[in-house]
N, C-alpha and C positions, 0 to 999 in steps of 0.2 A: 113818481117813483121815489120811496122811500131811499134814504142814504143806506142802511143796507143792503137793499139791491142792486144799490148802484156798486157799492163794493163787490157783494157776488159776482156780476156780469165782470166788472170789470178784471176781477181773479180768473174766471174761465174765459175772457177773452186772451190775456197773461198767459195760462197754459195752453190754451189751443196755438196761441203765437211758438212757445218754447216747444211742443210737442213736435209741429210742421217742421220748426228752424233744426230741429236734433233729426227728425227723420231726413229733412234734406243733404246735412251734412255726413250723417252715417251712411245713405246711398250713395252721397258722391262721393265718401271715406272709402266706401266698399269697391267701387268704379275706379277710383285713383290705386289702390291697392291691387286690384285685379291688370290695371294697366302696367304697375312697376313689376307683379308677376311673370307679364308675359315677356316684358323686354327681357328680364333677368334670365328667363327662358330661353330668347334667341340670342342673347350674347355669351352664358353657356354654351350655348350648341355651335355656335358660332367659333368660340372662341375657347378651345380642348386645355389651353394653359393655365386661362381663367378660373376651369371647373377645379382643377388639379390644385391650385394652389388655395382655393377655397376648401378643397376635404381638407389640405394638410391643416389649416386653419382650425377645421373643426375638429379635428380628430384632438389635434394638441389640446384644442380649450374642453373637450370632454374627459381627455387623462388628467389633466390638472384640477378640475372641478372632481373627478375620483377620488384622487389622493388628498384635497382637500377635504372633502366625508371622510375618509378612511384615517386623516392624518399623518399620513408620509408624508417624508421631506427626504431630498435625494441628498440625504449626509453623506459625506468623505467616508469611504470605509478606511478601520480602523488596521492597522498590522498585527498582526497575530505574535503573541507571547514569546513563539518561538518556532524559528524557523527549520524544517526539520529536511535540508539542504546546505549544500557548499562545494565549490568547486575546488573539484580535486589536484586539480595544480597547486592549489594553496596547501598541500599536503605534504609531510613529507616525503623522499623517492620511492622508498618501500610501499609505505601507505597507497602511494597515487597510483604507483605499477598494480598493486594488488583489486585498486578499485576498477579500473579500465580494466583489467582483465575478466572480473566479475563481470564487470557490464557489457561486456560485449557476450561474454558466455551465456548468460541466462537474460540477455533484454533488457535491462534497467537504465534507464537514465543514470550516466555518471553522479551525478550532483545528489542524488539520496543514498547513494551506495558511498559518495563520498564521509556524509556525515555516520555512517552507521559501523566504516572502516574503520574511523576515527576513534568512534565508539567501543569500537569493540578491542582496539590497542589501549586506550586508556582501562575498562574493566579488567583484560587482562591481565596488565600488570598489576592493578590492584589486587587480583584473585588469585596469581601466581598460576594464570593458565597460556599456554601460549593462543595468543588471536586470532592465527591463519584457525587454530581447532574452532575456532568461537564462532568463526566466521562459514566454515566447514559444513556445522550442526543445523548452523542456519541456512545453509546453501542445500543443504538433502530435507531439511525439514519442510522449509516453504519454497524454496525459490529466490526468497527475498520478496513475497508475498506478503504485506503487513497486516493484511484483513483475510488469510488463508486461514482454515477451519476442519480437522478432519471430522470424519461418521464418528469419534468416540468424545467430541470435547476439544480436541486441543486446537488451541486459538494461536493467531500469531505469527512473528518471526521465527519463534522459539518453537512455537506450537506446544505453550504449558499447556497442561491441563489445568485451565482456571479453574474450577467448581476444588481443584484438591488443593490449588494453591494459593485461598482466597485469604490469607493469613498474611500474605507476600504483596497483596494490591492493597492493604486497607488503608498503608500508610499514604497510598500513590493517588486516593481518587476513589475506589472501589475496584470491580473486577470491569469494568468496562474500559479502565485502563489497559485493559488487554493489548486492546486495539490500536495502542499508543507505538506507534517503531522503538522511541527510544526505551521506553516504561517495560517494554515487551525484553526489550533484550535482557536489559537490567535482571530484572526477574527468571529469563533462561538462564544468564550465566552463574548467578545464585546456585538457582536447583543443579544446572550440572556442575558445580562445583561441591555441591554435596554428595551427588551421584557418586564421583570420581573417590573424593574423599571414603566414600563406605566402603566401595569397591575394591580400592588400594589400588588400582589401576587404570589406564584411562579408557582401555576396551572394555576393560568391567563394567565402567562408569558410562560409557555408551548404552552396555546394557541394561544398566537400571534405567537410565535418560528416558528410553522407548520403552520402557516396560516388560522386558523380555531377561530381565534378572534370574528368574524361574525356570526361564523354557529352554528345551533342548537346542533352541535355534532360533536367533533376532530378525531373520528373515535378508540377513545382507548387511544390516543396518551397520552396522561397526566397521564394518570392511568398508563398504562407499563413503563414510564420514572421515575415515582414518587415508584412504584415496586421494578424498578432495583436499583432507588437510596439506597430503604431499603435496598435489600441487602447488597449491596457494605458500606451499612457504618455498618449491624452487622459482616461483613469478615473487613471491618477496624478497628474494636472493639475488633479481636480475638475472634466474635462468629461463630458458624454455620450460614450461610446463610438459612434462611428454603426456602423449596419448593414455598410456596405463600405466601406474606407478609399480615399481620391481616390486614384487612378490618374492618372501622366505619359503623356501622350500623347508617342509618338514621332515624330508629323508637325507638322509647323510648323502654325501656323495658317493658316486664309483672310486673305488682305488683300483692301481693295477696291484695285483698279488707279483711276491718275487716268482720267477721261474723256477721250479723245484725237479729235483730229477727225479723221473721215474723210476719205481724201485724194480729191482733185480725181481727175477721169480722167487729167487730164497728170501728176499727180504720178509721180515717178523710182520706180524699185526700189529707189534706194537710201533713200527716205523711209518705205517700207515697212520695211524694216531698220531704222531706227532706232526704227519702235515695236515692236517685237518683243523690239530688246534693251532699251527700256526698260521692256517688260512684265517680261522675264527679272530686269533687276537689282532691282526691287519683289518677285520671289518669296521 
């Protein structure tokens, strides 16, 4: 036998050794495997706490291998700019009375009605409108609804009509500052401060507010607004707000006429006339 075939033989005795020793050991790999299977099997079954604490294991290591693909990381969130809240005690008495009565009347959480009370006493004075009104327009308009929208457009606390007052947000963000509480008011008490001004009046100025300047009739609008303001300024007074605020009558009163004597049969027509117009100038 040549020296290379004693190499060859002895390379395929070498693999047929390594080929047997791999299949031996991958059977009994497979054997050993199939064996840790089953125990793991009956101590699961066995064992209801074991299984429980093994999903919570895997669930955790599958969300975190998520977020590592994905790149989350469970950052600190951050506080927002500005918080559009405050507790109304921190308010002045006026201020606080007026807020807790809104909140109870229409649902709101004290604490947003507090900062928008606040809001709406400082614009005020700047505007030279009184606030309970400020406050009034917005109480018949939305509710105090920040994201309220009627069927024509108007968006809002205020409920502008942004699309006509898009001149008024540009400085603020755009018109999607609509939707802002504070940005929204800002911009109602503007336009009805123009309202008022055109009008020369503040019921006039209602009327332009709603759009009803033209029409024979605002639909109530001015009467409920001028309503609510009574209230809100005898609750910023520290009185009772009553049920319906007095109303002016537009007829004069009754007077009693003097008692005048009946004239004689000979009495003239012209003595007649003259209680007639003295009844006329007593009306």
């Amino acid at each position: 036998m040549t020296a290379t075939e004693k190499w060859a033989t002895a390379t395929r005795t070498f693999a047929a050794h390594v080929t047997t020793g791999f299949l031996k050991i991958t059977h009994n790999g497979f054997a050993l495997l199939g064996l840790a299977m089953a125990f793991a099997v009956i101590t699961i079954t066995a064992r209801p706490d074991l299984r429980q604490a093994g999903e919570a294991q895997l669930v955790e290591w599958l969300q975190n291998r998520q977020e590592a693909l994905l790149g989350q990381t469970d950052e600190p969130l951050e506080p927002s700019d500005r918080t559009l809240a405050m507790n109304p005690q921190e308010l002045p008495r006026e201020q606080a009375r007026v807020a807790f009565w809104l909140s109870k009347k229409y649902r709101v959480a004290p604490e947003p009605l507090g900062l928008l009370v606040a809001e709406a006493y400082e614009l005020g004075t700047r505007a030279k409108l009184d606030p309970t009104l400020i406050l009034a327009v917005m109480a018949i308009e939305s509710r105090f609804n920040p994201f309220a929208q009627s069927p024509v457009g108007a968006q809002g606390l205020m409920q502008v009509m942004t699309r006509v007052h898009t001149d008024k947000y540009e400085s603020v963000g755009g018109s999607l500052a609509a939707f802002d509480p504070v940005t929204n008011l800002r911009v109602g008490v503007k336009v009805l401060q123009e309202c008022i001004a055109r009008a020369g009046s503040i019921e006039g100025g209602l009327r332009y507010y709603v759009g009803a300047a033209n029409l024979t009739d605002d639909g109530g609008y001015a009467a409920k607004v001028l309503a609510e303001h009574f209230r809100l300024s005898q609750v910023a007074n520290g009185r009772r707000a009553p049920a319906a605020p007095p109303t002016l009558s537009t007829q004069a009163p009754a007077m009693t006429l003097p008692a005048v004597a009946a004239p004689s049969q000979g009495a003239s027509s012209t003595s007649v006339e003259k209680v007639a117009m003295l009844s006329a100038s007593n009306l």
